[in-house]
C-alpha positions in Angstrom: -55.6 -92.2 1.1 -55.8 -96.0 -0.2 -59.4 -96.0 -0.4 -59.2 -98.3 -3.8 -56.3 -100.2 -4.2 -54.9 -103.3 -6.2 -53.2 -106.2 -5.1 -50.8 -107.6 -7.6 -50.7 -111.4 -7.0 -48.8 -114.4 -9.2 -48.9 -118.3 -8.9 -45.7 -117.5 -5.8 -46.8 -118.5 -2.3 -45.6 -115.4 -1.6 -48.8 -113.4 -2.4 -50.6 -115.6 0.2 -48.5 -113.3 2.7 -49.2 -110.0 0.9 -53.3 -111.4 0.3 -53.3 -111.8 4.1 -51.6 -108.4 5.1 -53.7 -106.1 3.8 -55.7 -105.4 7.0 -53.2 -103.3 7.8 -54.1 -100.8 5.3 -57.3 -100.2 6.4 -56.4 -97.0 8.8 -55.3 -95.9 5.8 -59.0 -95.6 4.7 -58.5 -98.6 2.5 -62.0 -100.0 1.4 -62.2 -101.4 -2.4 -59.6 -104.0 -3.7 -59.2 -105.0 -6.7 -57.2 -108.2 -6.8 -55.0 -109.4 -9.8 -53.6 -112.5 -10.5 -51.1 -112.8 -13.2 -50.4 -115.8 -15.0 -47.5 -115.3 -17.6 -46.8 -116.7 -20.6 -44.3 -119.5 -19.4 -47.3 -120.0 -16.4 -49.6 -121.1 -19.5 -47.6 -122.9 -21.2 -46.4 -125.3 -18.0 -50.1 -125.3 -17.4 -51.3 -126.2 -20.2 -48.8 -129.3 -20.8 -49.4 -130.8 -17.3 -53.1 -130.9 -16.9 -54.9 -128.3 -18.3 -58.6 -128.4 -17.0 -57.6 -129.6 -13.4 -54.3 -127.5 -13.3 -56.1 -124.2 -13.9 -59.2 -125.0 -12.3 -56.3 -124.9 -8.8 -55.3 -121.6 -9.6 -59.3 -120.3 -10.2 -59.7 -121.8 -6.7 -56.4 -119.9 -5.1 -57.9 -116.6 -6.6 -61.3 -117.3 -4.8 -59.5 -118.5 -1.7 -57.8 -115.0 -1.8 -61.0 -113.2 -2.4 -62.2 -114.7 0.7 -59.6 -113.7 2.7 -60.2 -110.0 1.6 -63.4 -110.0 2.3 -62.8 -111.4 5.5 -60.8 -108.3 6.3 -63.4 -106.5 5.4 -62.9 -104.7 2.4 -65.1 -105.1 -1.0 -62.9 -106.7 -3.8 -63.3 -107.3 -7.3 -61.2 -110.2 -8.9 -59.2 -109.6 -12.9 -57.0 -112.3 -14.6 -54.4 -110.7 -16.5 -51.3 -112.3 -18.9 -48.9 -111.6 -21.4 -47.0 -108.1 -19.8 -49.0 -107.5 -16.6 -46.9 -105.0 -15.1 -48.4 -102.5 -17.5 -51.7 -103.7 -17.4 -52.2 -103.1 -13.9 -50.4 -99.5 -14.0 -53.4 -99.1 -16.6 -55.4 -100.1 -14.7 -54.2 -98.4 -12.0 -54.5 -95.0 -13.8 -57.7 -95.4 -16.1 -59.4 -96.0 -12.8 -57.7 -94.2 -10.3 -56.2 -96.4 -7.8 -54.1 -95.1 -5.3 -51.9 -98.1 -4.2 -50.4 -101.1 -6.2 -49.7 -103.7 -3.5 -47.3 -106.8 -3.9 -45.1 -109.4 -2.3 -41.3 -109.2 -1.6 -39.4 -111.5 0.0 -36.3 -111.2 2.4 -33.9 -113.9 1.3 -32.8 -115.7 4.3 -28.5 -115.9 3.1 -27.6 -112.7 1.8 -30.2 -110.4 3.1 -31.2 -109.2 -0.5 -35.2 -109.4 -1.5 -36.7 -111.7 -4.3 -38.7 -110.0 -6.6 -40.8 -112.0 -8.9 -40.7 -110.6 -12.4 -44.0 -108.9 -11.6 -42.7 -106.7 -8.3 -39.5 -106.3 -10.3 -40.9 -104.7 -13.5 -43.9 -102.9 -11.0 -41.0 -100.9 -9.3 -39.4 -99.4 -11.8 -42.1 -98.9 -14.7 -45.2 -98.0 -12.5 -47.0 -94.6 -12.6 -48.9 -95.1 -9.6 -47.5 -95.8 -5.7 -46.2 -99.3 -5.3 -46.3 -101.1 -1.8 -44.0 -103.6 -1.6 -45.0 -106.4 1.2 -42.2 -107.9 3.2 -43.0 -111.0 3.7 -41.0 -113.2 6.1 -41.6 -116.6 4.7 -43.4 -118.7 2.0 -46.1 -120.6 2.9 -45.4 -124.4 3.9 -48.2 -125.8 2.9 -49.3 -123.6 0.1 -52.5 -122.2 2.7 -53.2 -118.6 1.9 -54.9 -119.1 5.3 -51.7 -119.5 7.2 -49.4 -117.0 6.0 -46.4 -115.4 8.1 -45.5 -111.6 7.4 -43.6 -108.9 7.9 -45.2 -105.5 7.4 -49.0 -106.3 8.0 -49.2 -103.6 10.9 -47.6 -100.3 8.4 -48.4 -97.9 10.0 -47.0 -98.2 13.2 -43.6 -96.6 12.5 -43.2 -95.3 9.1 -39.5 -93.8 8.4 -39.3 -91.3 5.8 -35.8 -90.6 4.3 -35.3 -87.4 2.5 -33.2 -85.7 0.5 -35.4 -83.1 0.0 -35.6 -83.3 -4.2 -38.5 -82.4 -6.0 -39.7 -86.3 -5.5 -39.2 -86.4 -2.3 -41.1 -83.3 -1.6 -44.1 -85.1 -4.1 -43.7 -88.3 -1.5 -44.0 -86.1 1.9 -47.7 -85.0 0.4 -48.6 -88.9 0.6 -46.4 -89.3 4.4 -48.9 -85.9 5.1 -51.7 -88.2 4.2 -50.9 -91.0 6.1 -50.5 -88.8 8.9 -53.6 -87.8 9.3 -55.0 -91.5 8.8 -53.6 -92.4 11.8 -50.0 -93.2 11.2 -48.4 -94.0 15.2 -45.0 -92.5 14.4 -42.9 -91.3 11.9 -39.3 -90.7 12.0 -37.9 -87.9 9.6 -34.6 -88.6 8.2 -32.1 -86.8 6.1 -28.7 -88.3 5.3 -25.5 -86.1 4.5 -24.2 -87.6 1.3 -20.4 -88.3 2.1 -19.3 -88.6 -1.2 -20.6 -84.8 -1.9 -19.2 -83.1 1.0 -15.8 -84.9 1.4 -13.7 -84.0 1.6 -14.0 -80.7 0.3 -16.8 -79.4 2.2 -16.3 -81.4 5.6 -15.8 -78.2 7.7 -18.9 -76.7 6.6 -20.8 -80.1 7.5 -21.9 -78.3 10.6 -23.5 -75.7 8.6 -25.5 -78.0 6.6 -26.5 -80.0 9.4 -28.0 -76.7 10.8 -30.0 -76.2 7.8 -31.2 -79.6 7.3 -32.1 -80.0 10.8 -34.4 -77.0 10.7 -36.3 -78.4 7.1 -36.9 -81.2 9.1 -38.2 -79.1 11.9 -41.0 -77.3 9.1 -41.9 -80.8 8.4 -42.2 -82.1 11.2 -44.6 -79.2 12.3 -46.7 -79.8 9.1 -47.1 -83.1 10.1 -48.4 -82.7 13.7 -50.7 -80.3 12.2 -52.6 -83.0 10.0 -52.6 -85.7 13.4 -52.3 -86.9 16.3 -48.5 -88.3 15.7 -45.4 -88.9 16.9 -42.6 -87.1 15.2 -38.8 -88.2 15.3 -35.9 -86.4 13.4 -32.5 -87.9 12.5 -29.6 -86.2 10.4 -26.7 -88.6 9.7 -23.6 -88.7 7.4 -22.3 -91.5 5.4 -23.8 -93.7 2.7 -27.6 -92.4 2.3 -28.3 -96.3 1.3 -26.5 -97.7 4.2 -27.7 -95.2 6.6 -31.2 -95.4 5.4 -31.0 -99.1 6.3 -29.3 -98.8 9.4 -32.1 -96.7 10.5 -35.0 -99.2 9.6 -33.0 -102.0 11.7 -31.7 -99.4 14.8 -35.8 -98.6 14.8 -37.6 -101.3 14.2 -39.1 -99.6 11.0 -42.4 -101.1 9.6 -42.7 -99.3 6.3 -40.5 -96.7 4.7 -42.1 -94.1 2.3 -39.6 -92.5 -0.1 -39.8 -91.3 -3.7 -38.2 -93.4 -6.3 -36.2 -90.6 -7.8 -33.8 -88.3 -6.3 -31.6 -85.5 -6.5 -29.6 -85.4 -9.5 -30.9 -88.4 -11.2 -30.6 -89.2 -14.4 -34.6 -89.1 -15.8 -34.2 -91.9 -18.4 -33.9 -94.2 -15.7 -37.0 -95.8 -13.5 -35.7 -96.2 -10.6 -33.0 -94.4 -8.5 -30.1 -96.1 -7.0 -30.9 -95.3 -3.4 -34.5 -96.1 -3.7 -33.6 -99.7 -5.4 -30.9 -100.2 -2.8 -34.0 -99.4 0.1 -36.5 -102.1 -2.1 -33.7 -104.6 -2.4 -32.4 -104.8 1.1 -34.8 -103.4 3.3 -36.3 -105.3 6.1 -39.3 -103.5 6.3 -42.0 -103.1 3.8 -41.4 -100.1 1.1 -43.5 -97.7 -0.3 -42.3 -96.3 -3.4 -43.7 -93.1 -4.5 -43.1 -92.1 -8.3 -41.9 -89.2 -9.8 -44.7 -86.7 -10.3 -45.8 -86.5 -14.0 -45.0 -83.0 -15.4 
């Protein structure tokens, strides 16, 4: 399913992590990368007033050094520089030549638990057209070694928790979880959360009676799934704050990715990105796939 995929990489030591994870998506039938490096505008311009030739001749030799790594992983890669506003350029990229996957580094902050984007992961999430994979990574890199990177999220698909709430996106994202299942995905744990502030308290006695029903659409899935692979299924249903609960989940379980689409029921369509889906990319301990709205 990510046969061809890009990796979005900046001037961050963070996208030494994410350059060194990528292995993982290789039971994914990952096989051609095409890795970008982005140097904006206020990049350049620093460059350029410190030490032009040398300064940027470092940064040609951090895009090899990443190439290498690729490689070494075993996967065929092509290299692009890109400037100015990159996050579009890579989703053209992405959909003039039919990537599946944009991958890129996130990383946990250490005080309040909320993830750094850099300006490129930030503007990725929310404007991009194809699948974004955002890499938890655990740390920076001391010593600014792509070679000796520390992250989170390198094994994906180990555990992958999919949070419904059964909207038209969501149901687009389970055809990608489908996918994954049948590329050898270990487990995956099935999760519907029964939005509190829409059933109280008004429609807390018939909670039961929606659990019933929810339960048993997780049930179909679940079977659809187990058709496609050999995998292990889980189902949860829980009440309270989807967010919360959602996160709660990926700690209680130990969740290496989450797959969820990044619209949901009742959102409001001139936004990007919903609510629940940025709370997941921002707080999450796990790495996050985002799938986008299907195109109509």
């Amino acid at each position: 399913m990510f046969e061809k995929f890009i990796v979005a990489t900046d001037l961050s030591k963070d996208s030494d992590a994410v350059v060194c994870c990528m292995g993982g998506l290789k039971v994914f039938g990952a096989k051609q990368c095409l890795l970008v490096q982005f140097r904006s505008v206020e990049d350049i311009v620093a460059l350029s007033r410190l030490c032009s030739t040398e300064t940027f001749a470092k940064y040609d030799e951090i895009l090899k050094e990443h190439k290498k790594i690729l490689e070494r992983q075993g996967f065929s890669v092509e290299t692009r520089i890109v400037s100015g506003f990159p996050a579009s350029e890579i989703n053209r990229i992405a959909v003039d030549e039919d990537y599946s996957v944009i991958a890129v580094g996130a990383r946990k902050s250490s005080s309040s638990g909320e993830v750094f984007f850099s300006s490129l992961a930030n503007d990725l999430i929310h404007t991009a057209s194809k699948p974004v994979l955002l890499v938890r990574t655990k740390k920076q890199t001391a010593s600014g070694d792509a070679s000796s990177c520390d992250a989170l999220g390198c094994e994906v698909g180990n555990h992958v928790l999919y949070p419904t709430d059964f909207s038209d996106n969501a149901d687009f994202a389970f055809t990608f979880l489908l996918d994954m299942a049948a590329g050898r995905a270990k487990k995956i744990t099935l999760l519907h959360v029964q939005d509190e502030s829409r059933i109280s308290p008004y429609l807390e006695s018939r909670l039961d009676e929606f659990n019933t029903i929810d339960q048993a659409r997780l049930e179909g899935m679940k079977k659809i799934i187990q058709e496609k692979g050999k995998t292990d299924v889980d189902i949860i249903v829980k009440y309270g704050n989807p967010s919360a609960k959602i996160l709660e989940t990926v700690k209680e379980l130990n969740i290496d990715m989450v797959v969820m689409g990044s619209q949901g029921r009742g959102f409001v369509k001139e936004f990007f990105l919903g609510s629940v889906s940025y709370n997941i990319a921002r707080l999450s301990p796990s790495s996050v796939l985002l799938i986008p709205s299907k195109k109509r």
